[in-house]
Structure formats: structure tokens, C-alpha cells
GULUMDREN-420128 format. One record per residue (C-alpha): residue number from 1; residue in three letters; x, y, z. Coordinates in Angstrom, 3 decimals, padded with zeros to 6 digits. Layout:
N
zafi|fivex|x|y|z
NUM|ALA|X|Y|Z
...
This chain:
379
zafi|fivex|x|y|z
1|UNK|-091.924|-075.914|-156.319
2|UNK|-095.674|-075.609|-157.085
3|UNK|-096.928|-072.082|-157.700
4|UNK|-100.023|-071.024|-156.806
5|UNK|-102.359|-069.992|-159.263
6|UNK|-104.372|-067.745|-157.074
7|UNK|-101.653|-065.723|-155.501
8|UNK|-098.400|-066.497|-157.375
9|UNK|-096.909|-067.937|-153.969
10|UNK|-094.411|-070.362|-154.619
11|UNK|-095.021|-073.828|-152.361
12|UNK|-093.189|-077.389|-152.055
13|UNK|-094.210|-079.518|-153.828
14|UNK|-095.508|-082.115|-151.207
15|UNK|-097.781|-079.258|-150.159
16|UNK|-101.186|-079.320|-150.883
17|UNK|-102.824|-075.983|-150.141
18|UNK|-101.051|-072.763|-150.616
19|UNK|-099.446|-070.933|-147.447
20|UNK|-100.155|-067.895|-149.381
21|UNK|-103.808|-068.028|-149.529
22|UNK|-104.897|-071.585|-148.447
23|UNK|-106.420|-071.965|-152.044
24|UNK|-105.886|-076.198|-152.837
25|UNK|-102.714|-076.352|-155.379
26|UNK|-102.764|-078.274|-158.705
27|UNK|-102.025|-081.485|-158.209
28|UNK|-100.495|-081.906|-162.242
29|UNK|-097.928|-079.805|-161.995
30|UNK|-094.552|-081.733|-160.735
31|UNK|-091.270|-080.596|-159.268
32|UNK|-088.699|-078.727|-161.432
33|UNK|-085.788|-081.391|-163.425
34|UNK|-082.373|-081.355|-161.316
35|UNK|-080.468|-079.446|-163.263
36|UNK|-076.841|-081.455|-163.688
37|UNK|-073.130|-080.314|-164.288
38|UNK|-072.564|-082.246|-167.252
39|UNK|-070.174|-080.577|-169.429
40|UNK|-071.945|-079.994|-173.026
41|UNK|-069.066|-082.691|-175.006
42|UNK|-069.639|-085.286|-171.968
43|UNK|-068.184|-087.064|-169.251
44|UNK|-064.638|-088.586|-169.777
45|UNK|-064.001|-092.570|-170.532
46|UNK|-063.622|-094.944|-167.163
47|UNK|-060.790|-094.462|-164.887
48|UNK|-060.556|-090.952|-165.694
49|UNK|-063.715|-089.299|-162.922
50|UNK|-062.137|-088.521|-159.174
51|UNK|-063.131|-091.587|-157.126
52|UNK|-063.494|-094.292|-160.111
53|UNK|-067.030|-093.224|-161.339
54|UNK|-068.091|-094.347|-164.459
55|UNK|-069.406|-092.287|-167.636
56|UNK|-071.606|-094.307|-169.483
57|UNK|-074.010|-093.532|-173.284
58|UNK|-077.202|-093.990|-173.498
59|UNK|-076.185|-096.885|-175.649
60|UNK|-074.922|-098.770|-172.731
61|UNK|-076.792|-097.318|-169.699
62|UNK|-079.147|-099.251|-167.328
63|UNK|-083.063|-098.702|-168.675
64|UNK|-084.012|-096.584|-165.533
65|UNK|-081.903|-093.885|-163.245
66|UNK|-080.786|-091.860|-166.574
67|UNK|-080.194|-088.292|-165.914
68|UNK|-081.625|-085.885|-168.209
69|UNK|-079.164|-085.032|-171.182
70|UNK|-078.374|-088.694|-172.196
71|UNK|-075.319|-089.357|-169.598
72|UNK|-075.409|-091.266|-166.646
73|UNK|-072.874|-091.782|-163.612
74|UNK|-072.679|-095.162|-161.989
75|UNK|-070.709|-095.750|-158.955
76|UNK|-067.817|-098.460|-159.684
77|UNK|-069.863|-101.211|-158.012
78|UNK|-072.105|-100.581|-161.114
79|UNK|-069.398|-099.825|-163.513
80|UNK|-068.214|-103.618|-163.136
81|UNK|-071.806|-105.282|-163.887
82|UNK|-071.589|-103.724|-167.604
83|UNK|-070.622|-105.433|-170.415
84|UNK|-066.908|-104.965|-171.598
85|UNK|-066.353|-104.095|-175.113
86|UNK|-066.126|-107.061|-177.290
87|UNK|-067.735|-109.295|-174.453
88|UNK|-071.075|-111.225|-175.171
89|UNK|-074.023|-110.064|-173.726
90|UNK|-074.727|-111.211|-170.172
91|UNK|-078.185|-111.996|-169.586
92|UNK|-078.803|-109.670|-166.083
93|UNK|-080.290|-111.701|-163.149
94|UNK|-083.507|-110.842|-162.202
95|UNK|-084.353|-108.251|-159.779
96|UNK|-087.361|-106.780|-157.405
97|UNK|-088.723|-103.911|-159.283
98|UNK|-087.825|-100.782|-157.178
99|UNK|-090.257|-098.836|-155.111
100|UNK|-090.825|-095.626|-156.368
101|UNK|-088.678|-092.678|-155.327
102|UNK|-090.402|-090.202|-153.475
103|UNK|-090.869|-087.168|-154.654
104|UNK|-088.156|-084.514|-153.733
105|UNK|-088.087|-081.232|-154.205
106|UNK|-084.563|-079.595|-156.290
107|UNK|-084.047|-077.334|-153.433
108|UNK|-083.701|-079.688|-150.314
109|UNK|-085.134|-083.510|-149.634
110|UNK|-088.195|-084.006|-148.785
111|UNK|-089.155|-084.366|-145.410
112|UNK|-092.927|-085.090|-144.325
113|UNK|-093.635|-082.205|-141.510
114|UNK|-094.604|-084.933|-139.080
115|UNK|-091.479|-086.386|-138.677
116|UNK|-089.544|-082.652|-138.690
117|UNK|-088.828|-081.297|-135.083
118|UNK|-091.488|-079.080|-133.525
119|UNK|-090.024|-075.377|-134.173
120|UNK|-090.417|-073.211|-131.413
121|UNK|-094.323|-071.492|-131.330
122|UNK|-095.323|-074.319|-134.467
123|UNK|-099.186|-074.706|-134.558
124|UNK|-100.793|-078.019|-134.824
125|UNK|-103.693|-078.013|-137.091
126|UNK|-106.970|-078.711|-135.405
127|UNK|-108.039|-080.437|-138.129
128|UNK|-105.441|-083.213|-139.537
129|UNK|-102.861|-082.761|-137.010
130|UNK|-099.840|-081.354|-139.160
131|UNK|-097.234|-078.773|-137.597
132|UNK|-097.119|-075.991|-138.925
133|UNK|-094.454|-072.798|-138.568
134|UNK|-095.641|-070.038|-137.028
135|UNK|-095.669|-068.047|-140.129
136|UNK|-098.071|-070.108|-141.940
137|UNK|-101.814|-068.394|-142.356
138|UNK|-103.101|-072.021|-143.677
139|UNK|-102.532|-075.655|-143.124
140|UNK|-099.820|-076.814|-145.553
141|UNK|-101.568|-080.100|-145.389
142|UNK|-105.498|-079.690|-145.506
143|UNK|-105.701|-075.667|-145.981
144|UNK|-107.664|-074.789|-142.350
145|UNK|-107.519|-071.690|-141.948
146|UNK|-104.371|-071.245|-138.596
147|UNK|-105.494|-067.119|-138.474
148|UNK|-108.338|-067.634|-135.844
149|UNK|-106.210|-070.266|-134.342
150|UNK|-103.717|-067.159|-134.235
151|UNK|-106.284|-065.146|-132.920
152|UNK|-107.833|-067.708|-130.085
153|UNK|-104.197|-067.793|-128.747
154|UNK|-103.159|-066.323|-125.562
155|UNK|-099.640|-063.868|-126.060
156|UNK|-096.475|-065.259|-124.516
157|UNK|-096.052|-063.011|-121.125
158|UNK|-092.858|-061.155|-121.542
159|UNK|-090.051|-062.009|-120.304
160|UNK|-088.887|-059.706|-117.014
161|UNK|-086.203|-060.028|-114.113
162|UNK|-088.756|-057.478|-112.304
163|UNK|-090.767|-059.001|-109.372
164|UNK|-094.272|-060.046|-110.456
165|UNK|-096.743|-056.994|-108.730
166|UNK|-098.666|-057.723|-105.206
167|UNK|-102.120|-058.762|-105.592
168|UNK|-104.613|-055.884|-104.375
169|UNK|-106.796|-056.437|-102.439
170|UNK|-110.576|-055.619|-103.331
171|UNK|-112.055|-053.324|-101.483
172|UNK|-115.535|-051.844|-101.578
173|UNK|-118.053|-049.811|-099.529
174|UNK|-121.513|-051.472|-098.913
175|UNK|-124.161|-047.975|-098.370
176|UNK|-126.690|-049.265|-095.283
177|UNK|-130.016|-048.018|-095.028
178|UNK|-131.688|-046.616|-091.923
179|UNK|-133.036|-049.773|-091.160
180|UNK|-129.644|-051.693|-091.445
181|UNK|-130.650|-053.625|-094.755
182|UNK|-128.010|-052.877|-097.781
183|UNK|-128.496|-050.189|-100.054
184|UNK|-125.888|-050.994|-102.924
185|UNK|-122.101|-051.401|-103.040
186|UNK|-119.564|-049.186|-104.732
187|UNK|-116.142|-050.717|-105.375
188|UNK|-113.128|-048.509|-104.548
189|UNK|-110.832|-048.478|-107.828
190|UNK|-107.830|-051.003|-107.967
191|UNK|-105.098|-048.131|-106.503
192|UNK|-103.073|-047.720|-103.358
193|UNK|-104.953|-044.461|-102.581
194|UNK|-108.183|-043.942|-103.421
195|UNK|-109.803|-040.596|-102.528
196|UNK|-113.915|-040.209|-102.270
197|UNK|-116.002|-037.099|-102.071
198|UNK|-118.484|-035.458|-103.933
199|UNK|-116.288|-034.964|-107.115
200|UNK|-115.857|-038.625|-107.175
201|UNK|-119.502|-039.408|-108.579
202|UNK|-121.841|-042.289|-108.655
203|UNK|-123.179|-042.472|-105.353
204|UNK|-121.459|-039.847|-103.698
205|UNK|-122.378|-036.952|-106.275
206|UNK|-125.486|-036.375|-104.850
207|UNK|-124.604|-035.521|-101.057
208|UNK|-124.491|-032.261|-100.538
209|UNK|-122.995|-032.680|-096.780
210|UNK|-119.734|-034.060|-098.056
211|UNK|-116.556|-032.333|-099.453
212|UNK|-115.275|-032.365|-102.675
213|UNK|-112.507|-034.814|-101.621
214|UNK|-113.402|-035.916|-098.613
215|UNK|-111.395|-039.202|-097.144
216|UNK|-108.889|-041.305|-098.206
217|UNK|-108.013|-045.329|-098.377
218|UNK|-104.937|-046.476|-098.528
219|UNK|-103.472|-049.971|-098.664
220|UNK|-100.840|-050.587|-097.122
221|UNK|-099.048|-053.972|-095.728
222|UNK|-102.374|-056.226|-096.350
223|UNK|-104.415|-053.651|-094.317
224|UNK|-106.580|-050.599|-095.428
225|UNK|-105.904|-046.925|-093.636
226|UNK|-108.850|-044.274|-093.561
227|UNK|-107.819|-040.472|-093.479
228|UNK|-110.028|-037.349|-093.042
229|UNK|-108.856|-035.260|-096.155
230|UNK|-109.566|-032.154|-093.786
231|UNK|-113.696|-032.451|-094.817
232|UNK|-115.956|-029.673|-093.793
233|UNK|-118.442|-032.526|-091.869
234|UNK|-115.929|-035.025|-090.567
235|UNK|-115.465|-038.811|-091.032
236|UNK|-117.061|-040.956|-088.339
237|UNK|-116.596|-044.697|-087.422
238|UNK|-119.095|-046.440|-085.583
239|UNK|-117.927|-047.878|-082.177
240|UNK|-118.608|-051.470|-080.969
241|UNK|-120.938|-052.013|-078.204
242|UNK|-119.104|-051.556|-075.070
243|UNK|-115.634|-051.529|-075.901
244|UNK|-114.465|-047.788|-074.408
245|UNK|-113.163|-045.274|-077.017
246|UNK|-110.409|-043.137|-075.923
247|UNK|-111.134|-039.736|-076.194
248|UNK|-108.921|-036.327|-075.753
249|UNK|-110.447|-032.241|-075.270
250|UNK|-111.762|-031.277|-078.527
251|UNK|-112.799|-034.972|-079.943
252|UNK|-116.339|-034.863|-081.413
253|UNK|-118.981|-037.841|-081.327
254|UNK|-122.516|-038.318|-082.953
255|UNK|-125.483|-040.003|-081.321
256|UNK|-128.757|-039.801|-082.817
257|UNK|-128.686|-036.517|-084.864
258|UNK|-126.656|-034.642|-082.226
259|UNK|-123.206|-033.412|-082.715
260|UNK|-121.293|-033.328|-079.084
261|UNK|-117.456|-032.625|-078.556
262|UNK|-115.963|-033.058|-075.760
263|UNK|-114.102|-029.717|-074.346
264|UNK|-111.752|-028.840|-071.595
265|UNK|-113.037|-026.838|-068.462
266|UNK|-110.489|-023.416|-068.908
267|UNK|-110.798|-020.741|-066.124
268|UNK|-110.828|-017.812|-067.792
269|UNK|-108.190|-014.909|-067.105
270|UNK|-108.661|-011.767|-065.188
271|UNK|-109.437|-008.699|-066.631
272|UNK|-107.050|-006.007|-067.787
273|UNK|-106.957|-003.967|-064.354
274|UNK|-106.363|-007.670|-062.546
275|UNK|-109.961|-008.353|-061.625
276|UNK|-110.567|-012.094|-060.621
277|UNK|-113.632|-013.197|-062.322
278|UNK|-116.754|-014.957|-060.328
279|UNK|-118.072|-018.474|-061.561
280|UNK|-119.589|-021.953|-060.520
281|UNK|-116.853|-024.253|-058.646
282|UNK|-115.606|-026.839|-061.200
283|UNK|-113.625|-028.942|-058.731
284|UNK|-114.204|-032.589|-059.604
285|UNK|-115.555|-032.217|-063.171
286|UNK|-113.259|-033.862|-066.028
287|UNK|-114.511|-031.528|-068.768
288|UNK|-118.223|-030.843|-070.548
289|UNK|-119.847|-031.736|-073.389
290|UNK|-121.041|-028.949|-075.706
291|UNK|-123.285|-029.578|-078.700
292|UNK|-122.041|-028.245|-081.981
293|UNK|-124.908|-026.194|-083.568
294|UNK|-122.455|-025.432|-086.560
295|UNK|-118.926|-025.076|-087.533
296|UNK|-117.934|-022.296|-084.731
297|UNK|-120.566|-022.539|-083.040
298|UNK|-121.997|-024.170|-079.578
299|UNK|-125.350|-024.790|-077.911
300|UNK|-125.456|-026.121|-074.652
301|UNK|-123.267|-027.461|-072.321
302|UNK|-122.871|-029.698|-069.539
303|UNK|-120.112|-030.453|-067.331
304|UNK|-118.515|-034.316|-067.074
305|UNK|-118.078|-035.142|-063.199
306|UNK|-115.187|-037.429|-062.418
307|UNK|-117.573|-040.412|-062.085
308|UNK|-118.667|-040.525|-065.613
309|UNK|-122.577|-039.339|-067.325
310|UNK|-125.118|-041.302|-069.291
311|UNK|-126.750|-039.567|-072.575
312|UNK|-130.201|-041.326|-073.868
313|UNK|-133.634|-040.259|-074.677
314|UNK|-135.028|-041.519|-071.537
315|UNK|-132.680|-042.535|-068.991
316|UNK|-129.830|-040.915|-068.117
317|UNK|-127.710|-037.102|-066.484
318|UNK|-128.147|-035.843|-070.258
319|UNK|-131.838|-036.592|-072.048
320|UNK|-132.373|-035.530|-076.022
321|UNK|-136.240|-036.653|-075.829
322|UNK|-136.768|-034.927|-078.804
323|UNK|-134.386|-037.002|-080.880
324|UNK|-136.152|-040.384|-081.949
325|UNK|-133.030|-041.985|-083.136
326|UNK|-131.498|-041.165|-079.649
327|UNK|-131.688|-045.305|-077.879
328|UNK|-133.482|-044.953|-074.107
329|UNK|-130.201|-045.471|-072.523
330|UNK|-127.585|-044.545|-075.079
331|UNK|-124.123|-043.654|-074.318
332|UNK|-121.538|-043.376|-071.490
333|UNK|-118.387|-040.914|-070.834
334|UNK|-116.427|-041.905|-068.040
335|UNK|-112.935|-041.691|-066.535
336|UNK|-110.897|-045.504|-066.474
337|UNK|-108.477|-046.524|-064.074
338|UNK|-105.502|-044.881|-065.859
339|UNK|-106.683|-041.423|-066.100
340|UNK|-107.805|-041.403|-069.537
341|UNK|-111.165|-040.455|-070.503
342|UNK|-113.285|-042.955|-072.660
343|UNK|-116.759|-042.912|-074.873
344|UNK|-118.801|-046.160|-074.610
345|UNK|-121.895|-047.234|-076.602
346|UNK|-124.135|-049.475|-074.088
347|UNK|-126.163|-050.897|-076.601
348|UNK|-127.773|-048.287|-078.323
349|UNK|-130.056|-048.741|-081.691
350|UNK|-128.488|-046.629|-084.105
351|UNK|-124.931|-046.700|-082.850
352|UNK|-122.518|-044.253|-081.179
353|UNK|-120.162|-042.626|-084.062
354|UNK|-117.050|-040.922|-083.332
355|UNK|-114.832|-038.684|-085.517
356|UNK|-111.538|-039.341|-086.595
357|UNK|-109.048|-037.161|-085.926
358|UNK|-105.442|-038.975|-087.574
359|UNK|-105.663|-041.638|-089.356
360|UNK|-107.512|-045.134|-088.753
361|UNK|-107.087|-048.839|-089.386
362|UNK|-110.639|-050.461|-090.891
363|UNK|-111.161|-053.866|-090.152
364|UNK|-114.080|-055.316|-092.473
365|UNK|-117.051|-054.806|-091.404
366|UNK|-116.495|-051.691|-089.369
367|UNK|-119.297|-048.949|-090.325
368|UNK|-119.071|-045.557|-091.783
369|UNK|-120.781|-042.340|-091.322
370|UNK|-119.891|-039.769|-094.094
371|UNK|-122.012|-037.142|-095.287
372|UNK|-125.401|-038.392|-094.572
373|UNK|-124.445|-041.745|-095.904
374|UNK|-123.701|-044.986|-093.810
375|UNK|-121.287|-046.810|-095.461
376|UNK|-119.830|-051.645|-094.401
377|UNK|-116.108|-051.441|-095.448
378|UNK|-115.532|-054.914|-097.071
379|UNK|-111.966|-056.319|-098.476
């Protein structure tokens, strides 16, 4: 063993930088005498060792191989080449002088690192190629420094039986100005409900028109759900040119900057002595449309006959000319085929918005109104 005379760390010997520290050992220290079992009085004559070995002097043993203390054990192969007692010299044939041994250490035999198995984790050094165990700071071979190697290496995933988690899917709301162009985009957190409203922040902080939890998202099946969170001002989703909306007595819609919902006609009861109470026939009218001047409150009203109404600016049974973002021609409400009563946008500028009122499917690219915020869903 070499020890190191930076750090005290004891090394092999066929190291040449110190696992301890990576400091470069001495080079003129070698490894430690093997220590033998030789009794102190000596081995006994021939014939009496286990196994026929041979206990020779240092009078009689070969030049090279002695063990330390002056004795050395030949096999009997060996035993027979020596001259018997009495016996003239033999003059020994000439033989190949021996390679050096290599150097061994007195713990275990020396084995170069490049021919010992990979162990499992080992680092190979970047810089001469040796393995290394995974507990060595520095090269045992060249001393480069294996910590940022360490450091620069990506950790083993554990080990689970548990089903790897489902990729979710990015989602993110695009804001729109009023002239259609993009205004920013804020990315919904990583979460299979995410809840926005004025106590979320960032871009919705500032809009005083919206709740402070307003709507939800939810994933759900490789689809994303959008819920009213019971909001003071409503969600709204924007409808496609003409494709008819469905609509039931007390839905609301938004064209323009006017707030409409669409109510049932109710004849109203008589009085308290049984008096029937006069009014305008309403035979043939589906409903009305009332504009909502606030929460519980309604401006005017108009009745819904059986064969539909146009709203615009211009054109149409029901004109807003004061409202420029009101289209010429902007909306229809008519009855279909199976009874049900519908909302259409015909083409309109700005877009015919209607509230939700359960929860919706969002396909990307389908348009918000929240607040006074327009909002492109895209996942």
C-alpha cells in the first residue's frame, strides 16, 4: 500500500494518484515485504513438509526467489535439480533470464482496472479511459478530478411498479384586442383544475368586472371543461357564424355592449278578490327579449313572434343604433323545426357571445368573453 502524504489515505500500490485527494503519490515508496510463516528454528529436512516440499539454506538455495529470513521452499520438481550431499557440483544449464514479476500488492494480486469487470455505476475517466468505482473522487490512474463528472450526471430514476403519470396537456389563454390582433398569452398552471379570477393575478388582477374566482378548467379525458364558478358578470363563449345556439327562458347573450336574456311570456294571476287582469294578446309570440340594465334589473322588452326577429344597428325588428360595435345586420332568434328555440350570429363584426349556464367543452380556438377581457383558448 502507498500512503498518501497529503491526506494519510492509504492506496495500492499500482495507483498513481490518491483516491483520497487526487494529489500524485510517491513513486519510491514500494509495496510492504510478504510477511511468511516460517517458524523462528526453520523449516524441517526433505521428506518431512506435507506434499514433498523442500526446505532449503541459504547455503544451497537458487540465487533469486529467496524469501526474506534466509529459507526458501521449492516445490519437489526443484528439490531434485539440487545437488545431493557429497555429489560434485553440476554445472546448471543455461536459462532465459526471467521477466520481471509484477508488482503485487500483500493484500490481493494485482489486477490492472482495465481488465477488472465494469462494477455496476463505475465511471470511465474522460481523460485516460480507466474505470473507476463509484466511490472514487479522482482517477486512480491520471488523478482527473470524477466530482464534476459526478455532478454532470443525470440520477438513476427510481425504481416504481406505479404507472408512469399522463402527460398534461398545455393549455393557455391568448387575451385579443378589440381589433382581433393578440394581446399576450397567459399559461394556465400544469393542474387538473385550474381556477381564474381576479385573485389569480397577472393579467387578471386588474379587471374590476370579474370575480374573485371566477371560472374553472378542468382536464379531463384529453379534453378541457369550462365552468362558471357562480361569477357576478358571467362567462361567455363566442358562437360560430351561423351555426344555431340552443337557447332555454332565462339564457342571457351579449351583442355589441348590450346584455339581452331571453324570458318566458307568464300571464300574470288575478288579483286577491279574483279580478282577471287586462293586457296585449300574446298568442303566437315564443317569449321576449329584455335587456339587463343590472343584476335585478330590466330595461326594455320586446316580444319573440313564432317566426323568429333580427337584432342589428341598421337592419332588422330590434335596432341598437346607438351601439357602434352592434354589426348592420347582427343576430337572429328563431324557432327550428323541433320546437326548440335557437340564437344565430349571421355574420356579425364583433361576434355574438352567449353565457354559459353548466358546464362547456372548449375546442381550441373557441373565444372568451370574461370580465372585459377577450380571451383564444389554445392546448
Amino acid at each position: 500500500m502507498i500512503t498518501c502524504p497529503k491526506c494519510g489515505k492509504e492506496n495500492q500500490d499500482h495507483y498513481k494518484f490518491c483516491l483520497g485527494c487526487g494529489a500524485e503519490l510517491p513513486r519510491e515508496q514500494v509495496p510492504r515485504p510478504f510477511a511468511t510463516q516460517t517458524p523462528p528454528h526453520g523449516m524441517p529436512a526433505v521428506g518431512g513438509l506435507a506434499g514433498g516440499t523442500l526446505a532449503v539454506s541459504p547455503s544451497n538455495a537458487p540465487p533469486q526467489g529467496g524469501l526474506p529470513g534466509g529459507t526458501a521452499v521449492l516445490s519437489p520438481s526443484a528439490a531434485q535439480a539440487l545437488p545431493q550431499a557429497g555429489a560434485p557440483p553440476a554445472t546448471p544449464p543455461p536459462v532465459a533470464a526471467a521477466a520481471p514479476a509484477p508488482q503485487t500488492s500483500p493484500i490481493a494480486p494485482a489486477i490492472r482496472p482495465s481488465a477488472a469487470p465494469a462494477a455496476a455505476g463505475s465511471l470511465d475517466c474522460p481523460q485516460c479511459g480507466q474505470q473507476n468505482p463509484p466511490a472514487n473522487r479522482f482517477c486512480a490512474s491520471c488523478g482527473y478530478n470524477l466530482a464534476s463528472l459526478k455532478s454532470a450526471r443525470p440520477a438513476a430514476a427510481p425504481v416504481s411498479d406505479a404507472p408512469a403519470p399522463a402527460t398534461v396537456m398545455a393549455l393557455a389563454l391568448t387575451a385579443l384586442r378589440a381589433d382581433g390582433s393578440e394581446a399576450g398569452t397567459f399559461r394556465l398552471p400544469d393542474a387538473q383544475v385550474v381556477s381564474i379570477g381576479r385573485d389569480t393575478g397577472s393579467i387578471f388582477a386588474g379587471d374590476s368586472y370579474l370575480s374573485p374566482r371566477h371560472a374553472s378548467f378542468t382536464r379531463r379525458d384529453g379534453k378541457v371543461l369550462l365552468k362558471d364558478e357562480d361569477s357576478l358578470n358571467g362567462v361567455y363563449v363566442k358562437l360560430k357564424p351561423n351555426t344555431p345556439w340552443p337557447i332555454v327562458f332565462g339564457d342571457i347573450f351579449r351583442i355589441g355592449q348590450e346584455i339581452i336574456r331571453f324570458e318566458e311570456l307568464k300571464a300574470l294571476p288575478p288579483s286577491a278578490e279574483g279580478v282577471q287582469r287586462f293586457g296585449s294578446p300574446a298568442k303566437g309570440y315564443i317569449g321576449r327579449l329584455a335587456l339587463v340594465v343590472g343584476r335585478d334589473t330590466t330595461g326594455n322588452a320586446y316580444l319573440v313572434p313564432a317566426q323568429g326577429i333580427h337584432c342589428g344597428r341598421e337592419r332588422g325588428d330590434i335596432l341598437f343604433s346607438e351601439d357602434g360595435y352592434v354589426s348592420g345586420l347582427h343576430c337572429r332568434i328563431f324557432k327550428g323545426d323541433d320546437g326548440r328555440v335557437y340564437l344565430m350570429d349571421i355574420g356579425s363584426s364583433n361576434g355574438t357571445f352567449v353565457r354559459l349556464r353548466a358546464e362547456q367543452t372548449l375546442i381550441p380556438g373557441d373565444i372568451l368573453l370574461m370580465g372585459q377581457q377577450l380571451f383564444r383558448v389554445d392546448y
